[in-house]
N, C-alpha and C positions, 0 to 999 in steps of 0.2 A: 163471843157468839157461841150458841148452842149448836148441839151434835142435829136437832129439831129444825135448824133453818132450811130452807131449799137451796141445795146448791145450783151455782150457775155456771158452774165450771164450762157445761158444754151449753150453749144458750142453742142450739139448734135441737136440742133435746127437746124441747117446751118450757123448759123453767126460765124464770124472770132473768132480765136480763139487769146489769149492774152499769154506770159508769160513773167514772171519777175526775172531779178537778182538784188540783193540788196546789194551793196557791204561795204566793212568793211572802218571804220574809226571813232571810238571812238563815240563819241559825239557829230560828225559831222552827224551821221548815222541816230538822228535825225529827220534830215530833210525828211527820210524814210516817214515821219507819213503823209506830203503834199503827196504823190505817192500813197499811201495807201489809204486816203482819197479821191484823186479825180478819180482814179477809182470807189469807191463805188459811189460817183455821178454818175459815166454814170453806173453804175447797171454793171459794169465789175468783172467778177470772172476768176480771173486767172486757168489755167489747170495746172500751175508747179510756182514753184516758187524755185529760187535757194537765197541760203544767205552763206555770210560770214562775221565770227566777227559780229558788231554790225547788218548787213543784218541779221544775221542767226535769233537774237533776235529778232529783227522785224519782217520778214520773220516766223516764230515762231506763233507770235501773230495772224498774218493775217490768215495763214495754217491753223489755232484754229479757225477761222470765226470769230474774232474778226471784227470790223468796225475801220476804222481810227480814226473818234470820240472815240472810247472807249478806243482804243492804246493812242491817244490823253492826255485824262481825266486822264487814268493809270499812265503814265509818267510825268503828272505835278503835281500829286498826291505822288506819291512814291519819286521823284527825283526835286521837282521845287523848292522846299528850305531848306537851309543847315542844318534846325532843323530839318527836316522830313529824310533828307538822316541819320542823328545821329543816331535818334530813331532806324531805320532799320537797321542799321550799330551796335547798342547797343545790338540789340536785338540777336546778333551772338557770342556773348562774351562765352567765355567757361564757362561751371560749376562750373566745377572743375580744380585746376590746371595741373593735369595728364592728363587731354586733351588738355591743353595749351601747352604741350611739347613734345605731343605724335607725334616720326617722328621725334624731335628734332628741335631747332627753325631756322624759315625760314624768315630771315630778307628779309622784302620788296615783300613776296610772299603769295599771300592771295590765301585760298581756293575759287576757282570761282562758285563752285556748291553751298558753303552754300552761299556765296555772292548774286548767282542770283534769290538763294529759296527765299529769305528777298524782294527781288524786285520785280521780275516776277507776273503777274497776276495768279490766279488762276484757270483763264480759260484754261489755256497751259496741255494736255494730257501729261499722260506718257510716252507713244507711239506716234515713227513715224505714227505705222497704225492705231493711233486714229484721225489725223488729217483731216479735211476737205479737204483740197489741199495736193496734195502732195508736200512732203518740199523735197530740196537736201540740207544738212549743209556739208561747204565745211573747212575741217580742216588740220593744216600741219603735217606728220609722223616727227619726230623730228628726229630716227634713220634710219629711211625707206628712209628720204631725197624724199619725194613727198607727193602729195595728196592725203590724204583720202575724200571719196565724203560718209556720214553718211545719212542714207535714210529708217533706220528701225532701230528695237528694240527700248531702253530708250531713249527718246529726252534729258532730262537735261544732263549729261555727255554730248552729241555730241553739245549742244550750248556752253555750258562750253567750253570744247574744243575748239570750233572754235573763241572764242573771249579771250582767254587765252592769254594775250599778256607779253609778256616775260619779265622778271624781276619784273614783276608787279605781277601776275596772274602764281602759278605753273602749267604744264602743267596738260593732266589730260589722264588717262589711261584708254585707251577702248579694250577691246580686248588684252591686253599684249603690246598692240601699244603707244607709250609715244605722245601725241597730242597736238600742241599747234595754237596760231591763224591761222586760216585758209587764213584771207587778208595778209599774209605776201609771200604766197604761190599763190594765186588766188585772188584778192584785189575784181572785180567785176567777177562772175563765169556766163557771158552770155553765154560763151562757153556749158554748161550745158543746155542749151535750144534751142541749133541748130535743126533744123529739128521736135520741138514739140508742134510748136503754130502757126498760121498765122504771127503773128507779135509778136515780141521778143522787150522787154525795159531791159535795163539797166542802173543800177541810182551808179553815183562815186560819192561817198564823201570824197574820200581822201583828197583832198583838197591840198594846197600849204601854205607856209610861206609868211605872206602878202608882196609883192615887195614895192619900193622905200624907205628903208633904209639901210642905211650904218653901222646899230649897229650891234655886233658882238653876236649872239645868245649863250644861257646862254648853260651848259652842257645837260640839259636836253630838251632843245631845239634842239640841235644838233643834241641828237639820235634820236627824232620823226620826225626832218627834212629828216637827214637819210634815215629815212623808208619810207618816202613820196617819196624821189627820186629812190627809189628802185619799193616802190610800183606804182609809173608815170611810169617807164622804163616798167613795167609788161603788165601794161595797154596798153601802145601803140602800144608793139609788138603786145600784140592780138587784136588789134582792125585793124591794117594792115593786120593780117593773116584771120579775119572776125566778122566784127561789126555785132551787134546786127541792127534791123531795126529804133529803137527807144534810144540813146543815152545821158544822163542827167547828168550834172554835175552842181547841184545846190551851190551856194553862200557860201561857208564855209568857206573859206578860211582862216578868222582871227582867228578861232574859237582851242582851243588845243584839243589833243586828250580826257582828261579826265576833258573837261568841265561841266560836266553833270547838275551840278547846274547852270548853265546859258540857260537851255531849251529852257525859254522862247524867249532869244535871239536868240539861236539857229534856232527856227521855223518863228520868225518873218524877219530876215533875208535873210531865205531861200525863201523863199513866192514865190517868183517870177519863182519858178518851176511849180507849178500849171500849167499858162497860157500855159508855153513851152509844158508839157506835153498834155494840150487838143487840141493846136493848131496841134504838131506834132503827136495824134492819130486824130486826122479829116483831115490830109494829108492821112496818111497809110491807111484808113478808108475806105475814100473816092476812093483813086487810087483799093483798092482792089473790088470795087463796081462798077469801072465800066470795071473791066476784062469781 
């Protein structure tokens, strides 16, 4: 973005006001850190910020007054190589063996709270209402069969939650409520910022199965493909029933959902969101300047 945009740093100033959805998709989500980042070039601070799954964690960070550089720094520090994911992965090992079995054993379902304690920055409150921005984490009721939209009390459960992606990640219990990813329910939650900023972004990382081959995808391929076409179908209904003003769907596409250790690829790939995003806020910018 240009030096020429209006900032919205202080929206009670009169200048346009901005807000953001951040939607779910593993390790695609990513690409989150370019969006983040180049709002803080144009001195942009969101009024609302909604997330789901990997959004919510990002989403998360930002809410916290993080800067995209620091989200940045965080993520390829914690997460950018597979000796460093070890160490933080080691460092959760139980005790004792009575906490190894306490609940009884749950093949292929990791605790996502103590997971995210090991990774997450230290900057992130305990409290929604410690945040800078307000955050909405958008998570799915498992038995309620809808959305829950998490916006106070303990933040850790309600990210947990929202990025608890199923067979992987057990759900996680808020309020007697059983919770699990929030993107498989609301993939981008632009819907959550109708009516509360000038101009509304929403960033998909769902992403797709790379096209032009004929090879038959492995089992585990299939369920994430699955979800993709589940989670596309979600998306475009409600972008028919009302898009956001600002719509991104950056480069991921080759990328799995539990890349993490490929970061760096991750971000250099996606890159070419940047441009989209300064070009398409100095359209909206612009037209709303000269009402």
């Amino acid at each position: 973005m240009t030096g020429a945009l209006v900032s919205v740093e202080h929206p009670q100033a009169g200048g346009p006001t901005v807000a953001i959805a951040l939607g779910g998709g593993g390790a695609r989500g990513l690409a989150h850190i370019h969006v983040i980042e180049v709002l803080d070039e144009l001195g942009i601070r969101p009024v609302l910020i909604s997330g789901a799954s990997i959004g919510a964690i990002m989403g998360a960070a930002m809410a916290a007054g993080m800067s995209g550089r620091e989200i940045r720094e965080h993520t390829l520090a914690a997460i950018g190589r597979p000796g460093q994911i070890m160490n933080r992965l080691w460092s959760l090992r139980p005790a004792r063996f009575s906490e190894m079995v306490a609940g009884g054993f749950r093949v292929g379902q990791f605790n996502l709270e103590r997971v995210l304690k090991a990774f997450l920055p230290d900057r992130l409150p305990e409290t929604f209402e410690e945040l800078a921005i307000p955050l909405k984490v958008i998570a799915a009721d498992y038995y309620g069969q809808c959305e829950c939209v998490c916006e106070r009390g303990p933040l850790l459960p309600a990210i947990a939650a929202s990025a608890a992606l199923p067979a992987i990640f057990r759900p996680v219990v808020i309020d007697g409520r059983v919770m699990m990813d929030g993107g498989l329910w609301n993939p981008v939650p632009f819907d959550h910022l109708a009516g509360k900023a000038d101009i509304t972004i929403g960033v998909d990382v769902i992403g797709q199965p790379p096209a032009g081959t004929a090879d038959l995808p492995n089992s585990i391929d299939s369920l994430y493909g699955a979800t993709q076409l589940t989670m596309r179908s979600i998306v475009t209904l409600k972008l028919e029933k009302g898009a956001p003003d600002i719509f991104l769907r950056p480069d991921v596409g080759r990328f799995r959902v539990l890349d993490f250790v490929k970061a760096e690829e991750v971000l250099s790939a996606s890159a070419g969101i940047r441009d989209e995003l300064k070009r398409a806020l100095e359209e909206k910018l612009s037209a709303l300047s000269a009402r």
